[in-house]
C-alpha positions in Angstrom: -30.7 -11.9 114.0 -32.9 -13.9 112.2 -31.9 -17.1 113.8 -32.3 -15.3 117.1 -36.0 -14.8 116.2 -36.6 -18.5 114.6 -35.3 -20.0 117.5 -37.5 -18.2 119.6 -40.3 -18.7 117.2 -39.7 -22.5 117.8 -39.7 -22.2 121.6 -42.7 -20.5 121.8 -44.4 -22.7 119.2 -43.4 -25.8 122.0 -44.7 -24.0 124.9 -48.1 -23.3 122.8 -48.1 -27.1 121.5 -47.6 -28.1 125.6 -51.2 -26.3 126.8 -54.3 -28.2 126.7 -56.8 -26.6 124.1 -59.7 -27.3 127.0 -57.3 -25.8 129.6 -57.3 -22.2 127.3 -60.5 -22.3 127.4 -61.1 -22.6 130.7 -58.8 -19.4 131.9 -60.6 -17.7 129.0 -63.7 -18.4 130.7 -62.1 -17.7 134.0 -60.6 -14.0 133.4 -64.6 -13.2 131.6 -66.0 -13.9 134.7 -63.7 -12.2 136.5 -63.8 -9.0 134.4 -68.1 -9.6 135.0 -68.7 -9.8 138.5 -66.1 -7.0 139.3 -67.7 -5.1 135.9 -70.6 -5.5 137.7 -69.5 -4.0 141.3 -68.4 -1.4 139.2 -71.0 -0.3 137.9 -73.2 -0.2 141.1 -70.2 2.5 142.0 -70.6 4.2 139.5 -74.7 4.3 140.4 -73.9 4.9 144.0 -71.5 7.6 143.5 -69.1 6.1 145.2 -66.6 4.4 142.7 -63.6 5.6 145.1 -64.4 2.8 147.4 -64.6 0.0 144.5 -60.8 0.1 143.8 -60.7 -3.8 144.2 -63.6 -4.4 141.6 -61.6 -1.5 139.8 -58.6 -3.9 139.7 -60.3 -7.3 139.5 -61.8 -5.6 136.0 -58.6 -4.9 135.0 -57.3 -7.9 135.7 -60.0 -10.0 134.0 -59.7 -8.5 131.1 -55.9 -8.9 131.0 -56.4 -13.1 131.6 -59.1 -13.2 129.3 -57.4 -11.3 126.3 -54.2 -13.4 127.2 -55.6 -16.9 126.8 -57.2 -15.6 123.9 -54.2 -14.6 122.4 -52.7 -18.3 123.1 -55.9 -20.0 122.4 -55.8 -18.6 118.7 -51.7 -19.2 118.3 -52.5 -23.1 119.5 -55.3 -23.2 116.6 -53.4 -21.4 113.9 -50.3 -24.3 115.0 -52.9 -27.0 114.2 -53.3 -26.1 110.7 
């Protein structure tokens, strides 16, 4: 089992070492603005009273999020590899 898990350790340490530091950043950046501009249509739902028609922005929030916490995630292995 445990070489199960260091081999796959070392396969996902390659795939980290293979992404551009600057290219992380930019999907970070990517999903936040994302997760904004539908945060944003949202939220004027929300005002409106009418969040049943803002399923989309509902989604593209959700979806935001999710890139920007991924890249995240990857960003901070690819940094704690450098060390």
């Amino acid at each position: 089992m445990n070489q199960l898990i260091s081999g796959d350790s070392v396969a996902f340490q390659r795939q980290v070492a293979a992404l551009s530091k600057n290219r992380l950043k930019l999907q970070v950046s990517a999903g936040v603005l994302i997760a904004i501009v539908s945060a944003s249509h949202v939220l004027t739902g929300i005002m409106d009273g009418d969040l049943g028609s803002r399923s989309l922005s509902l989604f593209g929030l959700v979806a935001g999020l999710y890139i920007a916490a991924h890249y995240s995630v990857l960003l901070k292995a690819k940094s704690a590899l450098n060390i």
